[in-house]
Backbone as XML, in Angstrom:
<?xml version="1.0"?>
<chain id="A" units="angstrom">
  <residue number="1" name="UNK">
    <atom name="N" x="107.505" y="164.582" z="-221.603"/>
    <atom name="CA" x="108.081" y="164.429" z="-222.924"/>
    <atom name="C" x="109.120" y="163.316" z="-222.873"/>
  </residue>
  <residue number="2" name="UNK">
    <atom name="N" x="109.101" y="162.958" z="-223.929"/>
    <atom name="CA" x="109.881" y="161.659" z="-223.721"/>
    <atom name="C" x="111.303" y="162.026" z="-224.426"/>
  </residue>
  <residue number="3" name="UNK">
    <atom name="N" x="112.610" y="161.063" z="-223.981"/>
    <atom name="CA" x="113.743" y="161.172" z="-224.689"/>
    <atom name="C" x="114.097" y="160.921" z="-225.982"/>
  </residue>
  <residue number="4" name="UNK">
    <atom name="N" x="114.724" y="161.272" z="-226.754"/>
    <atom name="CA" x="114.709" y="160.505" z="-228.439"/>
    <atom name="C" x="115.370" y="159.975" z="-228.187"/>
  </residue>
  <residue number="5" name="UNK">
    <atom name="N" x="114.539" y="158.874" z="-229.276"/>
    <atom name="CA" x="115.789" y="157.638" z="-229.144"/>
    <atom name="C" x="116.362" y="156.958" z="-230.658"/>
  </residue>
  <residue number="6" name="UNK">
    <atom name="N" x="117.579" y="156.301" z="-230.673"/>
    <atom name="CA" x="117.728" y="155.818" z="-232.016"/>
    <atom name="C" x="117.751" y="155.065" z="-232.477"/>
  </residue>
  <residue number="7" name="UNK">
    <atom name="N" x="117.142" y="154.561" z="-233.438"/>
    <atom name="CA" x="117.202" y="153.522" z="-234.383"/>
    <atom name="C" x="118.254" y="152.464" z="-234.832"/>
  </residue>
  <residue number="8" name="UNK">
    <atom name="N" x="118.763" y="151.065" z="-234.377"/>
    <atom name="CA" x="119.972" y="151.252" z="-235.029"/>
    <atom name="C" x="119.269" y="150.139" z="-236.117"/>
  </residue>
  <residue number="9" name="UNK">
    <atom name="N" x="120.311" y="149.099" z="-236.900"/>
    <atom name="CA" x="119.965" y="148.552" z="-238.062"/>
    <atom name="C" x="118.925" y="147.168" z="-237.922"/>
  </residue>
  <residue number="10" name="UNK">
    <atom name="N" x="119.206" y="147.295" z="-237.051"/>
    <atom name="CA" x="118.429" y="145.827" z="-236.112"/>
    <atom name="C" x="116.698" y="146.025" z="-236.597"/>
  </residue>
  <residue number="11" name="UNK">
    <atom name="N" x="117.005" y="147.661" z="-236.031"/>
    <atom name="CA" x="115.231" y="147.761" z="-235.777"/>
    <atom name="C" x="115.120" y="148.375" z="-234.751"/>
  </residue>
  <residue number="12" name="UNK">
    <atom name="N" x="115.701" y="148.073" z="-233.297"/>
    <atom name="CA" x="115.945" y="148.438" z="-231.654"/>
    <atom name="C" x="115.957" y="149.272" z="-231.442"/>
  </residue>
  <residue number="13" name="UNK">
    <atom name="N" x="115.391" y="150.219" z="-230.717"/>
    <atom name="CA" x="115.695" y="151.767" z="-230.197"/>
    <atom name="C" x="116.811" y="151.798" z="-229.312"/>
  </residue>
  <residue number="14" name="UNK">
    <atom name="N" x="117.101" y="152.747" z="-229.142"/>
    <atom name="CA" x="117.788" y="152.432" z="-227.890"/>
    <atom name="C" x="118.500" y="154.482" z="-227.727"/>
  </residue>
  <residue number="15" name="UNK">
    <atom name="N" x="118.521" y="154.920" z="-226.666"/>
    <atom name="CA" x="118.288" y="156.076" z="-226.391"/>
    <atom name="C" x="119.800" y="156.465" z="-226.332"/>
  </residue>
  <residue number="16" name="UNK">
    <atom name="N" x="119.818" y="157.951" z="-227.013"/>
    <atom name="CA" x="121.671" y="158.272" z="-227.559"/>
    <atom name="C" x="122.341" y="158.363" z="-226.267"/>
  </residue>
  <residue number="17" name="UNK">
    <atom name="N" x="123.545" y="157.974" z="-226.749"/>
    <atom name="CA" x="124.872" y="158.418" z="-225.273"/>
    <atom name="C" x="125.426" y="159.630" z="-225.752"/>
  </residue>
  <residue number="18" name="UNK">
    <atom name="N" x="125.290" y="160.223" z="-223.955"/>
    <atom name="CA" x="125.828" y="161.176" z="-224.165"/>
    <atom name="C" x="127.121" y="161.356" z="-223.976"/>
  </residue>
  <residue number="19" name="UNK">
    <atom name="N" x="127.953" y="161.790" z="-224.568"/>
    <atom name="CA" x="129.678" y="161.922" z="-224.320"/>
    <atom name="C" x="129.943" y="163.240" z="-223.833"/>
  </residue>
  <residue number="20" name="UNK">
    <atom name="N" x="130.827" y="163.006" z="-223.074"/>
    <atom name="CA" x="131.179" y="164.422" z="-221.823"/>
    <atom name="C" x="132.466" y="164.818" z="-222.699"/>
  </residue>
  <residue number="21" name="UNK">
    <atom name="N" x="133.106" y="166.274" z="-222.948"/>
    <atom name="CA" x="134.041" y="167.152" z="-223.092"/>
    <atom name="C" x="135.177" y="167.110" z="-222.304"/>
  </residue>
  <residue number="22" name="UNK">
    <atom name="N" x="136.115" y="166.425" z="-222.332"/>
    <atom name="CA" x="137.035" y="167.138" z="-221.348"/>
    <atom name="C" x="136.953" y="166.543" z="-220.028"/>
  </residue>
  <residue number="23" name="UNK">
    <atom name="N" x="137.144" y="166.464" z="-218.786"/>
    <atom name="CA" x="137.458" y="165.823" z="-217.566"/>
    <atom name="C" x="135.791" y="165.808" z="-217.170"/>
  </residue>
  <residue number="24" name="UNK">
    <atom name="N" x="135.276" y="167.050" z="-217.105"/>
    <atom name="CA" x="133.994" y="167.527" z="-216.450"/>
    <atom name="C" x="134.095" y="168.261" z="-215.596"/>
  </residue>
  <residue number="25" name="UNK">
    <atom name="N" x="132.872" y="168.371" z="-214.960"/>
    <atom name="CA" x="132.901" y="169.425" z="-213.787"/>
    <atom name="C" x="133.623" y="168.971" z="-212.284"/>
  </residue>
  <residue number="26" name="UNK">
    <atom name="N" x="133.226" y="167.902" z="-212.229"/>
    <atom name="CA" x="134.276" y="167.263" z="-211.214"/>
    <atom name="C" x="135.692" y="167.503" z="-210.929"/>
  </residue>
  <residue number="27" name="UNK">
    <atom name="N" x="136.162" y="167.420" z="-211.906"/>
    <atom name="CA" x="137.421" y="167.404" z="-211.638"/>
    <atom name="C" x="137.545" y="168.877" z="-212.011"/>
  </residue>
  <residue number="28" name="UNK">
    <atom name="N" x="137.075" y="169.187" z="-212.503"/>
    <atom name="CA" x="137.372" y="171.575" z="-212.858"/>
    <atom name="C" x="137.102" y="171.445" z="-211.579"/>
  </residue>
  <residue number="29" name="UNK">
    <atom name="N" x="135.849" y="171.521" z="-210.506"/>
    <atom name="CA" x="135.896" y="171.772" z="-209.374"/>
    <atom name="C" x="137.179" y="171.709" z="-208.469"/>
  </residue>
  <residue number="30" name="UNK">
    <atom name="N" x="137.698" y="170.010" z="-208.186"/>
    <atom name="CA" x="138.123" y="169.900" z="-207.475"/>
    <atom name="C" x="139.505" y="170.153" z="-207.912"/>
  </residue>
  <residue number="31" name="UNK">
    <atom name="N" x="139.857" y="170.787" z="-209.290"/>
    <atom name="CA" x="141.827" y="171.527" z="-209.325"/>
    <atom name="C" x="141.009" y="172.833" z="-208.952"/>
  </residue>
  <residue number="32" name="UNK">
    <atom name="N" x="139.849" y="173.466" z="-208.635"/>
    <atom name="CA" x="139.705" y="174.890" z="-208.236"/>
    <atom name="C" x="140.241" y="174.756" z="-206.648"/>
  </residue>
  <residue number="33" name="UNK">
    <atom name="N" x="139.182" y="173.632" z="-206.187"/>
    <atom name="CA" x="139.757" y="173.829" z="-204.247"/>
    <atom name="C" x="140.776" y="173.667" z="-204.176"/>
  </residue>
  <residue number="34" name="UNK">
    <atom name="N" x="141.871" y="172.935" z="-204.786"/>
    <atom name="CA" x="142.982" y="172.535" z="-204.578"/>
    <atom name="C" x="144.006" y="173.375" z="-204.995"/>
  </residue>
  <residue number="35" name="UNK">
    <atom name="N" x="143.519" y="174.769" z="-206.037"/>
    <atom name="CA" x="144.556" y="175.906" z="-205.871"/>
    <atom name="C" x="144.227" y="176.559" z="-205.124"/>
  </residue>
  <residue number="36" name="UNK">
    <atom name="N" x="143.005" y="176.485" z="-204.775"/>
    <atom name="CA" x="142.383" y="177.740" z="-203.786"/>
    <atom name="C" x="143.222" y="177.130" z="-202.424"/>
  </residue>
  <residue number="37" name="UNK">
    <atom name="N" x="143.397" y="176.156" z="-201.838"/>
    <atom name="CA" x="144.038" y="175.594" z="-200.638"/>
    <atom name="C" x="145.826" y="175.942" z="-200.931"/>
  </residue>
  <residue number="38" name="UNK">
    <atom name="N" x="146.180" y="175.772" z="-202.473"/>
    <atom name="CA" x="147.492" y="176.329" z="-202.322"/>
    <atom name="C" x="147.901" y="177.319" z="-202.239"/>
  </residue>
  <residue number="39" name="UNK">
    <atom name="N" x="146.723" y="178.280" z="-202.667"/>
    <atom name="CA" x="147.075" y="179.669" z="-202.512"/>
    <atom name="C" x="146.923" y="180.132" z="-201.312"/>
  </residue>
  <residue number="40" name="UNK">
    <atom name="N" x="145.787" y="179.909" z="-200.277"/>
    <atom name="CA" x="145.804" y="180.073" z="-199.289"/>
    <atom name="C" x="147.261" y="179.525" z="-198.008"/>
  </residue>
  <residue number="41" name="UNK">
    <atom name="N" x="147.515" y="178.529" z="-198.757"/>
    <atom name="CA" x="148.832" y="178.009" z="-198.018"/>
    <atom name="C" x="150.071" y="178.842" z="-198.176"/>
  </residue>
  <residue number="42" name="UNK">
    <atom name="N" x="150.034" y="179.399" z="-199.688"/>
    <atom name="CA" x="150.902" y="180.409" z="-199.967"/>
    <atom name="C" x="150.741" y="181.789" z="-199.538"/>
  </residue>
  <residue number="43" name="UNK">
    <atom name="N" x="149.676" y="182.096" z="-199.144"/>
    <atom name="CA" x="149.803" y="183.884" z="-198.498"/>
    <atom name="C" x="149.893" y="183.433" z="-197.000"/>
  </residue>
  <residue number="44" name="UNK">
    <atom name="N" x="149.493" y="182.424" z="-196.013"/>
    <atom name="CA" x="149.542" y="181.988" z="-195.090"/>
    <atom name="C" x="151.100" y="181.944" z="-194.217"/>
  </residue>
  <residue number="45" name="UNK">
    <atom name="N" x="151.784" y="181.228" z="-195.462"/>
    <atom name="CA" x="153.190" y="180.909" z="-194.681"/>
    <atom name="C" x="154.423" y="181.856" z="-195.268"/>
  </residue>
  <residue number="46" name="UNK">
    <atom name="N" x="154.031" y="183.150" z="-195.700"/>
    <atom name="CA" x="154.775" y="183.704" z="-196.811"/>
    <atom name="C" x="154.166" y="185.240" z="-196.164"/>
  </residue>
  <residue number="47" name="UNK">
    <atom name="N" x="153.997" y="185.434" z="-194.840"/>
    <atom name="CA" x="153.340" y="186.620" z="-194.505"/>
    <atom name="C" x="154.292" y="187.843" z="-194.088"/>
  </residue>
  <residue number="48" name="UNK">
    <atom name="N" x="155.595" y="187.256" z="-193.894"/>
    <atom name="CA" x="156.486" y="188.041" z="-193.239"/>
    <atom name="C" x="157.082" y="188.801" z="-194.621"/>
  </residue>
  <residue number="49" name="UNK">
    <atom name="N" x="157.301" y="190.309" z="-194.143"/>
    <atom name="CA" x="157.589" y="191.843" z="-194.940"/>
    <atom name="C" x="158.950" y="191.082" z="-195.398"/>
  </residue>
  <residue number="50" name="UNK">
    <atom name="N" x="159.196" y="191.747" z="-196.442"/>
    <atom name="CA" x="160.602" y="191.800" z="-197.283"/>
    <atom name="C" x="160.927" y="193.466" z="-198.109"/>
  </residue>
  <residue number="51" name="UNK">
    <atom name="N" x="161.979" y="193.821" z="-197.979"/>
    <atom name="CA" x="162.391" y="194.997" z="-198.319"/>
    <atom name="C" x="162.064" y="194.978" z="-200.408"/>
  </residue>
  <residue number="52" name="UNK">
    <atom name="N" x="161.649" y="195.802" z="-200.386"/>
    <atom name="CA" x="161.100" y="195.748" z="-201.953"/>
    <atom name="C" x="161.662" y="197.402" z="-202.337"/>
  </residue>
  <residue number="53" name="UNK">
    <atom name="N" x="162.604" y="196.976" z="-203.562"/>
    <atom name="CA" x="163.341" y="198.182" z="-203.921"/>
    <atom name="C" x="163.440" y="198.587" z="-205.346"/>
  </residue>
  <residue number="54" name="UNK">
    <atom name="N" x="162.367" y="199.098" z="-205.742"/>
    <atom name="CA" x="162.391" y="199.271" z="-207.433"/>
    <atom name="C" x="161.972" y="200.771" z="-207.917"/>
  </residue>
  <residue number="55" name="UNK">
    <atom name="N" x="162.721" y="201.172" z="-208.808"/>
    <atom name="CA" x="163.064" y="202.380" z="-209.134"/>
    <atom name="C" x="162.996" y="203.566" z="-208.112"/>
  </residue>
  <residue number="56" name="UNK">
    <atom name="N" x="162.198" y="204.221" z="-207.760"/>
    <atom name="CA" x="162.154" y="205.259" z="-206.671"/>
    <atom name="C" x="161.322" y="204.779" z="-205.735"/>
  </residue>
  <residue number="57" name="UNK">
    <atom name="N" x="160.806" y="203.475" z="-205.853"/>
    <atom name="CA" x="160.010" y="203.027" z="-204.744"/>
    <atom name="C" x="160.792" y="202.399" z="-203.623"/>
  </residue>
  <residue number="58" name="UNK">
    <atom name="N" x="161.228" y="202.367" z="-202.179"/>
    <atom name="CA" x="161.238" y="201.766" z="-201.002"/>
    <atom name="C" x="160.355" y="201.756" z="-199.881"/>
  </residue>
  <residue number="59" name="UNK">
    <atom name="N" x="159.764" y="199.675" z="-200.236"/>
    <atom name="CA" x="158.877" y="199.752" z="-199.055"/>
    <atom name="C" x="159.074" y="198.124" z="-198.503"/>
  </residue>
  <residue number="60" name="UNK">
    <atom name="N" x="158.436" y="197.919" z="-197.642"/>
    <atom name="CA" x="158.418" y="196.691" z="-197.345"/>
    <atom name="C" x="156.843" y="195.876" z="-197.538"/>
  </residue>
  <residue number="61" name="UNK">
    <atom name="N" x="156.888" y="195.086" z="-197.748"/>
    <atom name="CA" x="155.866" y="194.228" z="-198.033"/>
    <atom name="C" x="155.757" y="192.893" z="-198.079"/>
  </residue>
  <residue number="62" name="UNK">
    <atom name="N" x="154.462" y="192.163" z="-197.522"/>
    <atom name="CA" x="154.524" y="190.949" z="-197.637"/>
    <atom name="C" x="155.323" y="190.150" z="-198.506"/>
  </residue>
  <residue number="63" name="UNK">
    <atom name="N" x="156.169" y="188.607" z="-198.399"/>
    <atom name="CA" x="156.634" y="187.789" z="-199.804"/>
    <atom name="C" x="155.409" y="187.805" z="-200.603"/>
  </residue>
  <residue number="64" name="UNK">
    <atom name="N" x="154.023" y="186.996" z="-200.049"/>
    <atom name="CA" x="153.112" y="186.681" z="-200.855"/>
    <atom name="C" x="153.157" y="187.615" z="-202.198"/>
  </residue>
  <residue number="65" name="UNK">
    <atom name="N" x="152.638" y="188.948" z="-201.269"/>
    <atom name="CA" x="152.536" y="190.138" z="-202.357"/>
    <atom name="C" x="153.345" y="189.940" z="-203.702"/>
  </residue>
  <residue number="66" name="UNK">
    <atom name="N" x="154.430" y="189.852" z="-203.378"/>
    <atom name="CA" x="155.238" y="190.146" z="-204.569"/>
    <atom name="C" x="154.976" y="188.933" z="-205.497"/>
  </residue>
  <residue number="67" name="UNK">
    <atom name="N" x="155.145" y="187.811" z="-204.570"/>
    <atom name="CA" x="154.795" y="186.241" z="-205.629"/>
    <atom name="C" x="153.751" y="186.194" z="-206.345"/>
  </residue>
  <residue number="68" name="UNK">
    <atom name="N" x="152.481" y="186.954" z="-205.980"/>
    <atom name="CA" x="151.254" y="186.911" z="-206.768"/>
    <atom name="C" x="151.114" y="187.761" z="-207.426"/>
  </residue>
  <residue number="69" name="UNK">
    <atom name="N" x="152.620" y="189.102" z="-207.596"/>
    <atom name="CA" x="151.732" y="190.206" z="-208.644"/>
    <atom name="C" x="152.953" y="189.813" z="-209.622"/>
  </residue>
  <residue number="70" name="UNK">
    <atom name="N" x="154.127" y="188.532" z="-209.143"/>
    <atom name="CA" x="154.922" y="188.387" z="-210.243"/>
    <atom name="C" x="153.984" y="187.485" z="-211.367"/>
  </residue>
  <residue number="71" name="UNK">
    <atom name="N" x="153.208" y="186.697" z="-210.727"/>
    <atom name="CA" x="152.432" y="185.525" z="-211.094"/>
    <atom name="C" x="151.481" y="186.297" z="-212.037"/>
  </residue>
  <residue number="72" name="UNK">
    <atom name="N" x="150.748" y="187.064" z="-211.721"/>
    <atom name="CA" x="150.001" y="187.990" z="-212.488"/>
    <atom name="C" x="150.603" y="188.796" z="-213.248"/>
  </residue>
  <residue number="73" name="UNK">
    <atom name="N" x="152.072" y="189.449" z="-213.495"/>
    <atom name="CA" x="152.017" y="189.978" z="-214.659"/>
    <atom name="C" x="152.830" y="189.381" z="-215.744"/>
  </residue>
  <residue number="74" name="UNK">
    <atom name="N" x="153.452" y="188.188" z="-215.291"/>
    <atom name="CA" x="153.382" y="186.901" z="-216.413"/>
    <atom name="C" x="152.545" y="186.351" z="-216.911"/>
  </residue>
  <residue number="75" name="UNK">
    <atom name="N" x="151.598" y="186.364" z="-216.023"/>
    <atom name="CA" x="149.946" y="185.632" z="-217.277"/>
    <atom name="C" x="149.660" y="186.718" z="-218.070"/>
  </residue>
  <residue number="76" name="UNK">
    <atom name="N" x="149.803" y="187.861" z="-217.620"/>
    <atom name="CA" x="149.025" y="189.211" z="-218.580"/>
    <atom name="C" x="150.204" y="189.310" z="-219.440"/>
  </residue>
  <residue number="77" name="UNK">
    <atom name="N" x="151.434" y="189.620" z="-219.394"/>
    <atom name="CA" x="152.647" y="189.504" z="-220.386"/>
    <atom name="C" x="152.413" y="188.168" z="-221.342"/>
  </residue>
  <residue number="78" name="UNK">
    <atom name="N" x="151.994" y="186.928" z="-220.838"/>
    <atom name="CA" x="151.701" y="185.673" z="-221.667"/>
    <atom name="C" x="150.638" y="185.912" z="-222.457"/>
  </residue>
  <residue number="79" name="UNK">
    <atom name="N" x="149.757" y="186.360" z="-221.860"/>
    <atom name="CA" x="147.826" y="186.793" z="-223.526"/>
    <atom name="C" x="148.288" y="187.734" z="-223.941"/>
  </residue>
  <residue number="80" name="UNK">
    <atom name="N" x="149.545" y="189.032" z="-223.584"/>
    <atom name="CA" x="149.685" y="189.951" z="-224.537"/>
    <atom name="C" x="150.425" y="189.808" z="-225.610"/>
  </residue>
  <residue number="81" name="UNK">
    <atom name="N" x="151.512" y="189.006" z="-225.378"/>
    <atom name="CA" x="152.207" y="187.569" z="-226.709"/>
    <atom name="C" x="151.612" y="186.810" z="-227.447"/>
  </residue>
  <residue number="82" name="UNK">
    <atom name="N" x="150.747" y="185.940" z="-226.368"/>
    <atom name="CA" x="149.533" y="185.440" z="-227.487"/>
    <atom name="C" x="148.373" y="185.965" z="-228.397"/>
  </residue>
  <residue number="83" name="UNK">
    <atom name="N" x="148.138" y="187.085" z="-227.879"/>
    <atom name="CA" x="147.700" y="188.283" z="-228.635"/>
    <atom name="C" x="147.947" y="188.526" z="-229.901"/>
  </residue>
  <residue number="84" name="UNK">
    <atom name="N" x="149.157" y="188.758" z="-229.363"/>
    <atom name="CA" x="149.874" y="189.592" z="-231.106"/>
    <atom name="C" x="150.616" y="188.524" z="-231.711"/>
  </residue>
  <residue number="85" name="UNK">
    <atom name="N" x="150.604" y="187.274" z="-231.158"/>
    <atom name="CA" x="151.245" y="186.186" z="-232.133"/>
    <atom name="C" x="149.741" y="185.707" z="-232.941"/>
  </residue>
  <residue number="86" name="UNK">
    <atom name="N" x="148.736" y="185.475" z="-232.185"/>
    <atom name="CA" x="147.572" y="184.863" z="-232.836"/>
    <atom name="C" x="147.134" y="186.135" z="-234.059"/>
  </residue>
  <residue number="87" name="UNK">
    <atom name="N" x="147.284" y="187.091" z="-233.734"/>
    <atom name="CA" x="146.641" y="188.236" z="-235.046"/>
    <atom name="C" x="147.252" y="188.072" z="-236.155"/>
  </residue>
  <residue number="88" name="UNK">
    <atom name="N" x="149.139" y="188.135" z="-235.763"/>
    <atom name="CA" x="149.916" y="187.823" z="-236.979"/>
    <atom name="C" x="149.647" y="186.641" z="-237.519"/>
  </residue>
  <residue number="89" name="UNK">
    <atom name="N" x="149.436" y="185.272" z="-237.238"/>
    <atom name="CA" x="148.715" y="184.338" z="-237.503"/>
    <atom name="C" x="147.941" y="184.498" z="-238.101"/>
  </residue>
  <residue number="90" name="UNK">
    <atom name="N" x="146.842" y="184.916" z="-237.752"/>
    <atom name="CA" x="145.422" y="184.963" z="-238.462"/>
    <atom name="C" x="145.471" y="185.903" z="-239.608"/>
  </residue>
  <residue number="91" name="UNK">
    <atom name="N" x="146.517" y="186.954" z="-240.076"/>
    <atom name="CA" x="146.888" y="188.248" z="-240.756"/>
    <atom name="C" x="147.219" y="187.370" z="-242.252"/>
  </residue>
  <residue number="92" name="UNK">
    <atom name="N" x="148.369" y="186.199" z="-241.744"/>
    <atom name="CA" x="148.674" y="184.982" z="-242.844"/>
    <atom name="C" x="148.530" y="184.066" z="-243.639"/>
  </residue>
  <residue number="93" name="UNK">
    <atom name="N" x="147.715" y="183.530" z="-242.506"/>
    <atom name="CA" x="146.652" y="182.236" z="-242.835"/>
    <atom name="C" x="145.347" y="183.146" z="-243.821"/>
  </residue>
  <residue number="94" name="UNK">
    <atom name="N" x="144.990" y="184.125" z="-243.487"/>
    <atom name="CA" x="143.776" y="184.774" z="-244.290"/>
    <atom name="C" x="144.641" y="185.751" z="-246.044"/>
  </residue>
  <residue number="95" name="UNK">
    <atom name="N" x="145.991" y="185.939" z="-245.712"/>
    <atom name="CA" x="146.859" y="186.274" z="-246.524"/>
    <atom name="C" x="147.096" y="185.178" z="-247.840"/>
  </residue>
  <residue number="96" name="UNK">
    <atom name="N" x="147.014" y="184.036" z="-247.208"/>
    <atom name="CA" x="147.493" y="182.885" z="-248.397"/>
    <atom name="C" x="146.131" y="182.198" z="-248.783"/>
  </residue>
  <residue number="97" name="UNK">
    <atom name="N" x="145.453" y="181.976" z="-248.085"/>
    <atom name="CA" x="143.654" y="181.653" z="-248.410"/>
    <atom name="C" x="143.588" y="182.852" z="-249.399"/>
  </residue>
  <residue number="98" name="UNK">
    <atom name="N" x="143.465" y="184.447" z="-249.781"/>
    <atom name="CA" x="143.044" y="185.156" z="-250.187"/>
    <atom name="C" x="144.301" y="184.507" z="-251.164"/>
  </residue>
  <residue number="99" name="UNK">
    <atom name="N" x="145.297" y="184.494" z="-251.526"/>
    <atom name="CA" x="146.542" y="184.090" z="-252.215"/>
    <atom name="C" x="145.865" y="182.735" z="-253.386"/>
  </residue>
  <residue number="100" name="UNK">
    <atom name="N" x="145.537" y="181.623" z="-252.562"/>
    <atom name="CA" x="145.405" y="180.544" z="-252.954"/>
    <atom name="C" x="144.088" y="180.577" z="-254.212"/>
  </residue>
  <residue number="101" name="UNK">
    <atom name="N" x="143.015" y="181.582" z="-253.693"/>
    <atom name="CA" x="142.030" y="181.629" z="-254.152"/>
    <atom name="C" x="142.253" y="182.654" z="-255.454"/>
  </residue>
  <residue number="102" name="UNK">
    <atom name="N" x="143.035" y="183.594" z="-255.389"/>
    <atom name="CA" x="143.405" y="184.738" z="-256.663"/>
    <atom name="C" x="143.994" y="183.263" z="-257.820"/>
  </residue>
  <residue number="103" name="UNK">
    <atom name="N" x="144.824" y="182.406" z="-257.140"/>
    <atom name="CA" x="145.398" y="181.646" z="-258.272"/>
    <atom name="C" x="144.401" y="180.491" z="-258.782"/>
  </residue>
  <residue number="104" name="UNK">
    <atom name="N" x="143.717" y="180.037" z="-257.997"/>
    <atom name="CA" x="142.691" y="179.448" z="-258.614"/>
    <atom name="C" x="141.745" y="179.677" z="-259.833"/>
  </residue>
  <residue number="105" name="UNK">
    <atom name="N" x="141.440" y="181.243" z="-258.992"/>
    <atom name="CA" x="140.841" y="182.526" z="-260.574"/>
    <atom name="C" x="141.363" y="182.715" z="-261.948"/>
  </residue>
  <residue number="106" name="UNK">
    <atom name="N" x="143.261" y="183.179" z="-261.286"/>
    <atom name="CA" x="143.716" y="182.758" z="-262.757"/>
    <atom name="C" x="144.070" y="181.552" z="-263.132"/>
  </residue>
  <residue number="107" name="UNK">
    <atom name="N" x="143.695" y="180.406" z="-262.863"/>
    <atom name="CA" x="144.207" y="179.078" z="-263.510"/>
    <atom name="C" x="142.778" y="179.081" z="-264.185"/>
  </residue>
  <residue number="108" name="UNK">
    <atom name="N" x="141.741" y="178.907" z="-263.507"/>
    <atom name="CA" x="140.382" y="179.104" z="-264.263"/>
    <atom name="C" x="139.888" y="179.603" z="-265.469"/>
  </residue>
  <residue number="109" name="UNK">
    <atom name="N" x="141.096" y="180.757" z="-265.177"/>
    <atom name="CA" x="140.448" y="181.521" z="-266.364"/>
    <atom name="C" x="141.536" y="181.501" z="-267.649"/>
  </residue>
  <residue number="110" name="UNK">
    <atom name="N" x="142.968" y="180.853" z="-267.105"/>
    <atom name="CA" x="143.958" y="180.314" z="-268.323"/>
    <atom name="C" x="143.209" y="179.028" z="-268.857"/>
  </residue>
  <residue number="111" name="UNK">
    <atom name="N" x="142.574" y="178.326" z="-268.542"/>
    <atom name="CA" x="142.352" y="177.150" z="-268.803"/>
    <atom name="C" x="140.281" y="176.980" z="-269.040"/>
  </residue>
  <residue number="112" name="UNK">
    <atom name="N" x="139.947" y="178.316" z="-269.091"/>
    <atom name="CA" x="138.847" y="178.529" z="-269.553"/>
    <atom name="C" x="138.798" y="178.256" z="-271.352"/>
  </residue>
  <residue number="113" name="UNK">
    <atom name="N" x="138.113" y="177.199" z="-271.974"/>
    <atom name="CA" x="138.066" y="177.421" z="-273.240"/>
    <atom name="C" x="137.248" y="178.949" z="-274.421"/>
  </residue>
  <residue number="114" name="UNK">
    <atom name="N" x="136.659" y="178.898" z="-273.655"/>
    <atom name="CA" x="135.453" y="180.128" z="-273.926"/>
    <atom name="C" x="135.930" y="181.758" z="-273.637"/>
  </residue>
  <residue number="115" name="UNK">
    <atom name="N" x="136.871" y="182.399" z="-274.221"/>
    <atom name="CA" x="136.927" y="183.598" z="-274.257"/>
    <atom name="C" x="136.663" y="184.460" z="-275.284"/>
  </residue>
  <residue number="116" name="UNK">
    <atom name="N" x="136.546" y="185.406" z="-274.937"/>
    <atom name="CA" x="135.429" y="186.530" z="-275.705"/>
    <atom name="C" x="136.316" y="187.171" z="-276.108"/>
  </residue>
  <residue number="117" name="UNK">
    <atom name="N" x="136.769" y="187.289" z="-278.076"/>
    <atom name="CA" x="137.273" y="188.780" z="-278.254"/>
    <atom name="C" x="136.579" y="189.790" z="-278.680"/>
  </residue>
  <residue number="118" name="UNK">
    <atom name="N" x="136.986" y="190.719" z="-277.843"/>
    <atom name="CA" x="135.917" y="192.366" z="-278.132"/>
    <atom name="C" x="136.491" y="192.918" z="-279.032"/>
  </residue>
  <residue number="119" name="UNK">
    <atom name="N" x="137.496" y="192.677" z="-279.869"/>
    <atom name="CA" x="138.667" y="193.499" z="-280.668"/>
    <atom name="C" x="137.916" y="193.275" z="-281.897"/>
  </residue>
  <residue number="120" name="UNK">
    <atom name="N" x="137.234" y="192.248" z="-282.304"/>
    <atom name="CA" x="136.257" y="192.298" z="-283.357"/>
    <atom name="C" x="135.424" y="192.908" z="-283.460"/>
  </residue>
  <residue number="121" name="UNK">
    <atom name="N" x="134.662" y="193.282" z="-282.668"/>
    <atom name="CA" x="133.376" y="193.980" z="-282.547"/>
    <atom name="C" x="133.536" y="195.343" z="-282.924"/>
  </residue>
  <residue number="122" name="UNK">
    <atom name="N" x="134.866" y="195.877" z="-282.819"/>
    <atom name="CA" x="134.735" y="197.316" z="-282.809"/>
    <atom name="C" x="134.635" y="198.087" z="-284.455"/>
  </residue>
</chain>
């Protein structure tokens, strides 16, 4: 099967370009090895116990440990903010769209020439 190709004003075919998104896979790859090597550098040189003392808990445990579950429950504390900031967002934006559109209705219908009185009919 052959590629499509396009037309331009000339007459000429000439076969579409494709445009890439964003860096590509290349470079997503290579910031993956390159945290994966920092992280590994970070549980590596960060192995020695530290006294860890929070509420009724005393224990000792790796630094790493603690650096990666502080790291982790700041990203999960960060989407649970962005969470509930994006809903309230979206709660607003769909609040004044529904807003914008009621006033449209009544401007439409103030500025409708054609209204019907039923008060005659009866």
């Amino acid at each position: 099967m052959e590629p499509p190709t396009l037309v331009t004003m000339t007459g000429m075919s000439t076969p579409p370009h494709r445009r890439g998104r964003g860096p590509g896979f290349a470079f997503a790859f290579l910031g993956a090895v390159l945290f994966a090597v920092a992280l590994i550098a970070l549980v590596w040189q960060n192995q020695a116990p530290v006294p860890l003392e929070w509420l009724w808990v005393e224990t000792e445990v790796p630094l790493f440990v603690i650096v990666l579950a502080t790291a982790l429950i700041a990203i999960l504390l960060d989407e649970l903010v962005g969470l509930v900031w994006r809903a309230r967002r979206r709660r607003r934006l769909s609040e004044k769209e529904e807003l914008k559109k009621l006033r449209a209705e009544k401007e439409a219908a103030v500025n409708d020439p054609v209204v019907e009185d039923r008060s005659s009919e009866d």
